[in-house]
N, C-alpha and C positions, 0 to 999 in steps of 0.2 A: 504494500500500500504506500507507503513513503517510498519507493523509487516511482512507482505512479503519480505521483502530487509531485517531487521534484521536476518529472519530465514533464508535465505539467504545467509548473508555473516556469520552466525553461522554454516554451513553446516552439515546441523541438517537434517538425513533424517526425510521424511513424517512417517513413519512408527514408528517413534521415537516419534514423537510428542505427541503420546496419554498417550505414558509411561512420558513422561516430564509434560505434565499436569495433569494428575494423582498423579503422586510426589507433585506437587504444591500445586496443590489444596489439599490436602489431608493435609501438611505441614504448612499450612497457618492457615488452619482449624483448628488443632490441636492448632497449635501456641496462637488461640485467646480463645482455650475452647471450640468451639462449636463442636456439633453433628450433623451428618450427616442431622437428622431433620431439626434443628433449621436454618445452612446454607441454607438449601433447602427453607424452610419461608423465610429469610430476601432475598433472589436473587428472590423471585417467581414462585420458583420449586417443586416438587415433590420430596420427599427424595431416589425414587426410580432413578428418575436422576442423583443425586447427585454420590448416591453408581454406578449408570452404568457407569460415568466419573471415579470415583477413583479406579474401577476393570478392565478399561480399556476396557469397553465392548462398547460405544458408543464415538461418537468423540461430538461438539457442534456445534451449529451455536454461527454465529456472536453476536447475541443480549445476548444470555444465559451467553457467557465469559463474555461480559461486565456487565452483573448482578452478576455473582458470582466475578466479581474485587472490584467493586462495597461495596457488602455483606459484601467482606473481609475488603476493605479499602486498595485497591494497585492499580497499574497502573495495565490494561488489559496486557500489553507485559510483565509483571512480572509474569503472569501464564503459559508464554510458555518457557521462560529463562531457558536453564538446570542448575540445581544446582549444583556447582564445587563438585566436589568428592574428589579431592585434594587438599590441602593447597593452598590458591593464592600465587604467589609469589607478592613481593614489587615490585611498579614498579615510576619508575620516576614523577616526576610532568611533566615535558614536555610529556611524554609518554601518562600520564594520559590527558592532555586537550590535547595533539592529538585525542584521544580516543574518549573525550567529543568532537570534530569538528566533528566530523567524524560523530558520533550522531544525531548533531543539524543539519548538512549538510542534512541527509536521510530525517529528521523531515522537516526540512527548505522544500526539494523539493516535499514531502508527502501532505505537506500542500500547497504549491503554487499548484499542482496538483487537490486539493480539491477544491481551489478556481475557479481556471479555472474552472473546469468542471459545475459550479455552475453560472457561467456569461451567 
């Protein structure tokens, strides 16, 4: 539920998404050294999976993102994030833990959500 409301108020079409985790994953991968194989072992995949997410040919399930966050060592919702293309701008401290509220609020209600449904 909370990576649905982050993509969400990111107004990130669907269609985008596979190009954005694609970038990701591909960027992270390189980041740490590994090859398309070896990512594919450490998530418990097939390196043929791995190459059909970063050519944009298939999309994932639920379990497999969280294997290859996992793999990498990042938070799951950091594989969907688009990567700025532009310089960030500086932005205030107030700004910023607005930012971070705003955050912990989605998180906050994601996880009371979680718990309900679990009583």
């Amino acid at each position: 539920m909370l990576l649905c409301m982050i993509i969400l108020n990111m107004k990130v079409k669907k269609s985008d998404l596979r190009q954005i985790l694609a970038v990701n994953l591909k960027t992270q991968r390189n980041m740490l050294g590994l090859s398309q194989e070896k990512l594919a072992e450490m998530a418990s995949l097939s390196w043929q999976t791995v190459n059909s997410i970063e050519c944009q040919r298939t999309w994932v399930s639920d379990n497999t993102l969280e294997n290859l966050a996992e793999a990498l060592k990042i938070e799951t919702f950091q594989l969907l994030l688009p990567i700025e293309t532009v310089q960030p701008s500086a932005i205030s401290s107030n700004e910023a833990l607005r930012k971070l509220n705003k955050v912990k609020r989605a998180f906050d209600d994601s996880f009371n959500e979680i718990l309900n449904s679990v009583k």
